[in-house]
N, C-alpha and C positions, 0 to 999 in steps of 0.2 A: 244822486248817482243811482244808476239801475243793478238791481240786485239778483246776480243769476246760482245757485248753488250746484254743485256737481258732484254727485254721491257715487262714489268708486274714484274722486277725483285723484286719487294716490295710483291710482294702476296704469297701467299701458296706454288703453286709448286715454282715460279719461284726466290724466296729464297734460297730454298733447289737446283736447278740448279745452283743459283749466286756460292754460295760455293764452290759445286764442281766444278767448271770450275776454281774458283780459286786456288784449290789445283793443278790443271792440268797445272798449272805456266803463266797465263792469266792474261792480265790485264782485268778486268771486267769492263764494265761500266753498271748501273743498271738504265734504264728508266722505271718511272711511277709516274702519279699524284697522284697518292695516293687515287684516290677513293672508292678502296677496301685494294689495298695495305697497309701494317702498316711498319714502322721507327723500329719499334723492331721485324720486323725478321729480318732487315740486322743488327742492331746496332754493330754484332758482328764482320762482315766485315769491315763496315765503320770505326771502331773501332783500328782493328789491321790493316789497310789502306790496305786490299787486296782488295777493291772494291772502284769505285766511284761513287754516289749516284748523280743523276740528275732529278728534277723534270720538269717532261715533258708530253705532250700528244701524242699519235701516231697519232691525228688529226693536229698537227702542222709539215706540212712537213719539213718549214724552221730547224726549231729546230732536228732533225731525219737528216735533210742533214748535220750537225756539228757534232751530237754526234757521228753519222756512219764512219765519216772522220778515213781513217785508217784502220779499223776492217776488220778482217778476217771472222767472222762468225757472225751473228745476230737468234737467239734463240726470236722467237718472240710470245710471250704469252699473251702482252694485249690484255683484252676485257672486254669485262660487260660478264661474263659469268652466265648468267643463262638464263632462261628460260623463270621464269615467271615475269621476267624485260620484255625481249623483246615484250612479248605479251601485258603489258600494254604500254609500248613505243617504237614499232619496229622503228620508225625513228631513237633515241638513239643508241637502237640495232646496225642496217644499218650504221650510221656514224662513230662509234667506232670499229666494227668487220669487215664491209665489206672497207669501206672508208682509216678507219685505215690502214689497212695491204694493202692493194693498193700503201700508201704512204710509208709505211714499204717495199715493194718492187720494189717503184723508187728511195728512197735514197739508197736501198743496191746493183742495178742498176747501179745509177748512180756514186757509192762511189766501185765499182771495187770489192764487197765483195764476199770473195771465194765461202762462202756457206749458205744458210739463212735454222732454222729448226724451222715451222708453226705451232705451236698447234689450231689442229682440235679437232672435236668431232665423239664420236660415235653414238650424236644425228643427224649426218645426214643421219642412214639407217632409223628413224625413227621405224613404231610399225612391223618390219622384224618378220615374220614367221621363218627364213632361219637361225636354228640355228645349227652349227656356223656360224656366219656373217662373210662370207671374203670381202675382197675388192674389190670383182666385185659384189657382191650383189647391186641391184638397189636403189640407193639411195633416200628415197622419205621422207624428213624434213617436219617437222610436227610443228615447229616453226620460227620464223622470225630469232631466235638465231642458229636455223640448215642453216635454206636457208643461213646466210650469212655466215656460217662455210665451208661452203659446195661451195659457187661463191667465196670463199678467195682461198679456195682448187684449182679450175680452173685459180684462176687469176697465182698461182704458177706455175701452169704449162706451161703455156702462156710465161712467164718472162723466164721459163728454156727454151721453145723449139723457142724466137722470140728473146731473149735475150741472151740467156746462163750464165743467173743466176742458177746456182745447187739448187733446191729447194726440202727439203721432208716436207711432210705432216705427223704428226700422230695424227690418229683417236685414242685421249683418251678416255677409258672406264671409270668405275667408280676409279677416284685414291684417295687413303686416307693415314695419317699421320698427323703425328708433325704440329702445327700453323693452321690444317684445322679450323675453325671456325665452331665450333658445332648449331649457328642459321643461317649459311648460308642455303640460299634456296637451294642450285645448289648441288648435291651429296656429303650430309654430312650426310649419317645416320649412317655412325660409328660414328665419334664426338660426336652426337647428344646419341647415344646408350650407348658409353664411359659416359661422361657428367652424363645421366641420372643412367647410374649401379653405377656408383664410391661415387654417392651420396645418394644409397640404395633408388631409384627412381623408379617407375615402369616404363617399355618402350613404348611407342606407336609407335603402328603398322598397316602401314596405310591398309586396305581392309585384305582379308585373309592371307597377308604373306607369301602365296606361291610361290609370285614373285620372280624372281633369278634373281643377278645380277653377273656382274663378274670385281671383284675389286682390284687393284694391287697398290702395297706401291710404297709413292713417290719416293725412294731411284730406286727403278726399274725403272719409269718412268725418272728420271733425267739422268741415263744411258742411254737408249733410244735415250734420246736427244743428249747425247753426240756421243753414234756410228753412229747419224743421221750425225753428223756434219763432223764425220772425215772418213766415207767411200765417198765412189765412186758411189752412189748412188742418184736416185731421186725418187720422185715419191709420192705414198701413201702408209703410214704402219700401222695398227691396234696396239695398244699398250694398252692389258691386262693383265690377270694373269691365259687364256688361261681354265679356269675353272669358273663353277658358282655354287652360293650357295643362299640358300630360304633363303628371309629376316627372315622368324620363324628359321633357324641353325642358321642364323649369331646371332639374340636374344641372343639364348644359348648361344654361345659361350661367347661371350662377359660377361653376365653376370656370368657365368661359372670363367670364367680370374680375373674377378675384385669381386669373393665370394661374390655375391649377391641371396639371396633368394627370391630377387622379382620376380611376375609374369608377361609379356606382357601385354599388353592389346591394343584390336584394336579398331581404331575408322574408318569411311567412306573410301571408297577409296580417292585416291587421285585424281581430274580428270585430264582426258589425260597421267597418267600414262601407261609405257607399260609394258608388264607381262612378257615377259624375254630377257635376253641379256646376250651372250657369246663369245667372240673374238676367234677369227682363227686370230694365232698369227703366221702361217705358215711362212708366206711373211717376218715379222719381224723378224725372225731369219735368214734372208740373210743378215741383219743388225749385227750380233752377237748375237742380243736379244736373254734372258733367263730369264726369271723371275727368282730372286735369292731368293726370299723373299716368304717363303707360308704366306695366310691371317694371320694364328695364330699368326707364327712371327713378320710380322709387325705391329698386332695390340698389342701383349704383347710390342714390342718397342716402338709402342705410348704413351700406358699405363705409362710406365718407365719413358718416355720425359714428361707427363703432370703432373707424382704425385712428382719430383723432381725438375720441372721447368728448368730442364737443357735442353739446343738443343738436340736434334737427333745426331749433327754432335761429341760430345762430349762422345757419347756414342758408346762404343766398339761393 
């Protein structure tokens, strides 16, 4: 049996990958200490023993050179992902994203591993004019949590072209679903919007709301990963949903979905926000990529997952 590991496999996205990789007939093994990660998004893996759950650091290389023993693919998604973590403790930041995945690709180095796929961000073009943003736009991180997204990015390429480890990169945009954490700092304002309509809540909307983002369900995103791992491919891929929408539509919408009569209401901007972002998804669709999912439907799918408490993956 083929041996894939997924380090941050306890978090948000990296759940919704454990899964699918396991239906793909993978043994899965799932690394994370749990500092963001939670035991009840895998429980259902760990459960029916499609997965094995190991509590680890991607800071401990010893432990990374054992679990890795073997494996074919390494899907690697820990980090402290936010923002505005990094900028109160870019050290933390620096050890965990940039440190991390360093060790992340000398144990998949040194453990013979076919192909490793690196969740980047699309905070490393920073406040880009150049919309859409493709991959050669110049990247200029505007956080300690970009810069090290962004020297992980370079260290992968290093490893493919010094080493010949097969290494992609995808710059995630904003991606939302099932288990996202509606007080997370880091791009949760569906959750947060969800959360706030379903409880007949008014929404807050930070500065005028004309800012667009462009946001794509994890179910999209976790294929990604997959075409990441099994083409012939390296490099860097943008992974959005190719389109964007003003935080004031996505409002409506949502509360539109979940029969709310509340009104918005905005307070300050947010600072160091930046006012648009739209993926040139071009590149990624040499990968396969297609976004399968428009917003509506994957946010009506979330809706469904959070008012039933059933998985995502249970639902047709």
């Amino acid at each position: 049996m083929k041996k894939a590991v997924v380090t941050g496999g306890a978090g948000f996205i990296g759940s919704h990958l454990a899964e699918e990789v396991s239906k793909q007939g993978y043994k899965v093994i799932i690394l994370d200490d749990l500092s963001a990660g939670k035991m009840e998004n895998i429980a259902g893996l760990l459960k029916d023993s499609k997965a094995e759950f190991v509590r680890g650091s991607v800071v401990d290389l010893p432990r990374l050179q054992k679990v890795f023993r073997d494996a074919n693919y390494i899907f690697h998604l820990a980090a402290i992902a936010s923002v505005p973590k990094s900028m109160k403790d870019p050290l933390a930041s620096h050890e965990v994203n940039l440190t991390g995945t360093l060790n992340v690709l000398q144990a998949a180095r040194d453990n013979g591993v076919k192909k490793l796929v690196y969740a980047s961000s699309a905070a490393v073009y920073g406040d880009t004019r150049v919309q859409p943003t493709g991959e050669d736009v110049p990247a200029l991180p505007q956080s300690p949590y970009a810069v090290a997204k962004l020297a992980g990015e370079h260290y992968c390429r290093v490893f493919t072209e010094a080493y010949g480890l097969p290494a992609v990169c995808l710059r995630y945009f904003n991606i939302f679903g099932p288990r996202q954490d509606p007080a997370s700092e880091y791009a949760a304002v569906i959750p947060a919007f969800i959360q706030k309509a379903t409880r007949g809540e008014p929404l807050a909307i930070d500065g005028d709301g004309e800012q667009t983002r462009d946001f794509v369900y994890v179910k999209d995103a976790v294929r990604a990963n997959i075409l990441a791992a099994e083409s012939g491919l390296s490099g860097v891929f943008n992974i959005g949903g190719g389109q964007s929408i003003s935080i004031n539509h996505l409002a409506d919408l949502i509360l539109r979905l979940a029969g709310s009569n509340q009104k918005p209401v905005h307070r300050e901007p947010r600072a160091g926000d930046i006012k648009h972002s739209l993926a040139d998804i071009t590149r990624a669709r040499k990968l396969g990529f297609h976004p399968a999912y428009t917003l509506e439907a994957g946010i009506k799918e979330m809706m469904l997952s959070q008012s039933t408490g059933v998985s995502s993956r249970k639902i047709p």
